[in-house]
Each structure stands twice: as C-alpha cells, then as structure tokens.
C-alpha positions in Angstrom: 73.6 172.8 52.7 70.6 174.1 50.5 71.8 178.0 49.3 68.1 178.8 48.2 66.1 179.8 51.4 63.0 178.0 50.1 64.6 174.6 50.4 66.1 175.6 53.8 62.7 176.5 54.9 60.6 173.6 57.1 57.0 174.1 58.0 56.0 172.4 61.0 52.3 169.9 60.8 51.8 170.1 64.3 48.0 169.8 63.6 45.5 166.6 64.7 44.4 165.6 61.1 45.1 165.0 57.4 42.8 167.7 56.4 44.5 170.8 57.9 47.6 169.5 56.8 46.6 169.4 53.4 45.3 172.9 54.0 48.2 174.3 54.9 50.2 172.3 52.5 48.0 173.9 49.7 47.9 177.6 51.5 51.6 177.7 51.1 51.9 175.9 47.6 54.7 178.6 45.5 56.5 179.4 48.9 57.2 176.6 51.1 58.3 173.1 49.5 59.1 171.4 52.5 57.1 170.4 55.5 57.6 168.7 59.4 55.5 165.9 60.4 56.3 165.0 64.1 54.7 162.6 66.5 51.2 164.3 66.4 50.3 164.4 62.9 51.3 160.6 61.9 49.9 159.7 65.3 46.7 160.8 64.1 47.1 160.2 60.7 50.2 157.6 60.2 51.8 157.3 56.6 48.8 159.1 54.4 50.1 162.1 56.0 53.6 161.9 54.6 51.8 160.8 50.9 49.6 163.6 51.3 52.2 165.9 51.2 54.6 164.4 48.8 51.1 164.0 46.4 51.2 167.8 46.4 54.8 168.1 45.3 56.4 168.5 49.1 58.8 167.3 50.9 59.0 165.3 54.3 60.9 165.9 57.4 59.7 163.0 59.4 60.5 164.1 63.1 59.8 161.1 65.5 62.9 161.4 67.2 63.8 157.3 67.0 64.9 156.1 70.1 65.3 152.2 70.8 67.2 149.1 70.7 69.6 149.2 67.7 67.6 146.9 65.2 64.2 148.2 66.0 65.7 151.5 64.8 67.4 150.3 62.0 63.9 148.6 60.7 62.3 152.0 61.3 65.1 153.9 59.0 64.3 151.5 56.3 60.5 151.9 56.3 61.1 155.8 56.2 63.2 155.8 53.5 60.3 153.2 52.2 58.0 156.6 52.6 60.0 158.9 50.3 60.9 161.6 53.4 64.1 163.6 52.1 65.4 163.7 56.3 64.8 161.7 59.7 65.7 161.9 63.2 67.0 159.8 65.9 67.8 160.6 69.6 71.0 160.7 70.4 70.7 158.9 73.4 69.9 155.8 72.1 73.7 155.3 72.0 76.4 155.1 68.9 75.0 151.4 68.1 71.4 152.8 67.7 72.5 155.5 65.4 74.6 153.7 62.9 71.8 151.0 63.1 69.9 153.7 61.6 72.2 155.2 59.3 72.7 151.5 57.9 69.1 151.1 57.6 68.5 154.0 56.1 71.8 153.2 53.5 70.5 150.1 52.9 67.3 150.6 51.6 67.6 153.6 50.0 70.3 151.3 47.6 67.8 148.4 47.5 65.3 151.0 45.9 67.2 153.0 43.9 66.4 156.3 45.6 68.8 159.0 47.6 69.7 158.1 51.2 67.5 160.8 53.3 69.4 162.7 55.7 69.5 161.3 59.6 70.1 163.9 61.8 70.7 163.2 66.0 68.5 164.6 68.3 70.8 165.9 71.2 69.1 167.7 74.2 64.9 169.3 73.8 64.8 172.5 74.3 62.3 172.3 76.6 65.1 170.6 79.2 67.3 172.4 81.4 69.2 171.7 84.3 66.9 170.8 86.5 65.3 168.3 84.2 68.0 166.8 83.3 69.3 166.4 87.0 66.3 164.3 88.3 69.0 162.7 90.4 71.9 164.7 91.3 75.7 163.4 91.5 76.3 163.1 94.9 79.9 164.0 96.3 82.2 162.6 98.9 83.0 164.7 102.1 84.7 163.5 105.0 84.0 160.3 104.3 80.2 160.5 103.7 78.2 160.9 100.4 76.1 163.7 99.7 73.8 165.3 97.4 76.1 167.6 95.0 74.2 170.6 94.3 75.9 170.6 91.0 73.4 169.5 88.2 74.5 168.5 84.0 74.1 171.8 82.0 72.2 171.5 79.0 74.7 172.8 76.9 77.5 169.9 78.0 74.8 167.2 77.7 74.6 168.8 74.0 78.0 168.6 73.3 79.1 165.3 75.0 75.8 164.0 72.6 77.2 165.5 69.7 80.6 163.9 69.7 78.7 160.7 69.8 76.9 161.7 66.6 79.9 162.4 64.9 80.5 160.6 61.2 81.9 156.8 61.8 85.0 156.6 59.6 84.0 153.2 58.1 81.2 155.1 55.6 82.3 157.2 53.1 80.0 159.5 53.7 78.4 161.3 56.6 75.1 159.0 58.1 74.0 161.3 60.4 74.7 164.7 62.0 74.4 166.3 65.8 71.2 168.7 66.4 72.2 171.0 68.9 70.8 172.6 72.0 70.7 176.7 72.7 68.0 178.3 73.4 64.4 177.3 74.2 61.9 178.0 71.3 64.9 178.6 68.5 65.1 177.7 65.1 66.0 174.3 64.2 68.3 173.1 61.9 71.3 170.4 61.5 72.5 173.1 63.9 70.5 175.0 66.3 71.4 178.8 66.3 70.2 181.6 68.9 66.9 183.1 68.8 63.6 182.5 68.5 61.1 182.7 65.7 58.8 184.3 67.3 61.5 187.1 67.8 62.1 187.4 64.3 65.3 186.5 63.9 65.3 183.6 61.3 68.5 185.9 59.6 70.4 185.5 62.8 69.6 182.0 63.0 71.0 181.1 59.4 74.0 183.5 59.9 74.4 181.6 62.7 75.4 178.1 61.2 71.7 177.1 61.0 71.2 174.8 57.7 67.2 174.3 58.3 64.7 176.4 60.2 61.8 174.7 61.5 59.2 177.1 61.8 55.4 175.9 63.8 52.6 178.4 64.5 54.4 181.7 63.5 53.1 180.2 59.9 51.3 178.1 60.7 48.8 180.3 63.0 49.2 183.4 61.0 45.5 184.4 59.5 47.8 184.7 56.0 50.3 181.9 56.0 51.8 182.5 52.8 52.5 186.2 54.3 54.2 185.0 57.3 56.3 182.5 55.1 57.4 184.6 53.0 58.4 187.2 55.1 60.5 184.3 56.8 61.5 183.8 53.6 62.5 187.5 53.0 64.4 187.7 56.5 66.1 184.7 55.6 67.7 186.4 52.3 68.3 189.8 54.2 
C-alpha cells in the first residue's frame, strides 16, 4: 500500500469530454497524481483520455468494471496494460475463470512489454444495491409441502463477502492478480477496501484508518469552485 497520501489519493473524471478532464487534470497538477476514468469519460472520449492524462504526468485508474466470458476479459486486461493504466477492475461476478483470465492477461502482457503488471482489483457489490435490488427474485421456502415466496432477501454485505472469497489470490501465481473491493456504505470512499463513511461527510481519515488503501474521491473535488483546495484538504485529513 502507497504510505504517501498523494499516491493514495484518486480523482474521479466523471465528466463528458477530454477537455474538462484535461482541466481538471491541470487544476490539480502539484496535488493530485492520480486520476479515475470510468465508463463515461472513455465512452465519450475512448483511449485519448487515458493518454491525456498520462501526457500530463498522471496516472490511470481505468474503472470499467470488466464483466464477460473469460477470454473476452482476458483480451481486455492486455489492451489496458497496452494503455499504461497503473490499476483495473473487473466484476466479481463474472466468476473465478473470468478473473484469473484477467489477471493472466494482464500478466502476460505486461511481461511481453517490459512494463509493471497494473493492479486488478474485483468489483464485489455497487453501493448503490441493497437488498432489495439484489433480491429481484426472492428464495422461496417450503411449508407444508408447498413453496412460497421467502421474505428473506441476500444482504449486501454477505453477497460482498461470499464475492470476496472468490477474489482471493489463486495459489498457482506467486504473486497476488487481483484483490476483493468491498461493500459498506453507500457513497464511501473507495479503495482495495471500502471503509465507512462518506466523502462528502469528511471523513477520508476514518476511511484510511479504516483499512482503505485508495480513496476515490468525484465531485467533492471535482465540483469544488477551487479544486486544488478541496484536494488538498483531502489530502490534509488524510495525514491527520
């Protein structure tokens, strides 16, 4: 895990186009060094916006949340490693194939061009699901012979876990290829391990203290009228 809260720090791009990106990029130049794109940005954008970012001297946490059959995935791993991003993610429930597919991809190519394996991390539950979303057809129950609709839905918090263990390290690599991304609470930090608390809150100490290894932080930055205040007080909470 990073000790210096400046690598440990991840802006989120949620934005629509390569031009505020690069305006935030360049706003926070001296305080932040490492940057999210997720599914909006290089929807709108595609791979510029990762060279964008690394052309100013940042890194990339591409956050697409891979999710299909085993090879498609593993093809997708390579071609991020082909765009320099330093971590990637993958949904957990794609399955154990689909995440070592990935974490072989990602191995693979990183050896073929001479450059460090990024980090994969697995995608557990959102934290916009809860129980009721994840229940969209409840376990039914047998009672005196007859099936029923259980009113008993899958917590979150299991689904997390029970995601987790399948995103533990495979013995046969020597070292780690991927690792579990929790689910607490709605709006939190993000890291290799979610902690309580939101952002918004102001509690990006509690998160760390709390096992995070990364914060993801969106619009508390990134909507600020100053961004390179509201980073660095993250950046200030974050030290204590």
């Amino acid at each position: 895990m990073p000790s210096d809260p400046k690598d440990r720090l991840i802006v989120a791009l949620d934005v629509d186009s390569i031009d505020r990106a690069v305006a935030l990029v360049d706003a926070l130049a001296g305080q932040v060094t490492r940057f999210k794109i997720g599914s909006q940005l290089f929807t709108a954008v595609g791979p510029p916006a990762v060279e964008a970012v690394r052309k100013r001297g940042g890194e990339v946490f591409l956050d697409l949340k891979f999710h299909d059959i085993p090879n498609t995935v593993e093809g997708a791993a390579r071609e991020a490693v082909r765009l320099g991003v330093f971590m990637f993610n993958v949904h957990a429930s794609g399955g154990r194939a689909m995440m070592r597919a990935a974490a072989h991809g990602a191995a693979e190519s990183a050896h073929a061009l001479g450059v460090p394996r990024p980090l994969v991390i697995a995608v557990t539950v959102l934290t916009s699901l809860d129980r009721v979303a994840l229940g969209a057809r409840a376990p039914r129950r047998l009672v005196r012979g007859r099936t029923r609709a259980s009113p008993l839905r899958p917590r979150p918090r299991g689904r997390a876990r029970r995601q987790r263990r399948l995103a533990q390290r495979d013995p046969r690599h020597s070292q780690r290829p991927w690792t579990a991304l929790g689910h607490r609470h709605p709006g939190c930090p993000s890291g290799r391990r979610r902690a309580p608390g939101p952002v918004a809150g102001g509690h990006p100490r509690a998160a760390t203290e709390a096992g995070a290894d990364y914060l993801v932080v969106g619009r508390p930055i990134t909507a600020a009228a100053d961004p390179a205040a509201a980073a660095a007080a993250v950046l200030a909470e974050m030290r204590g």
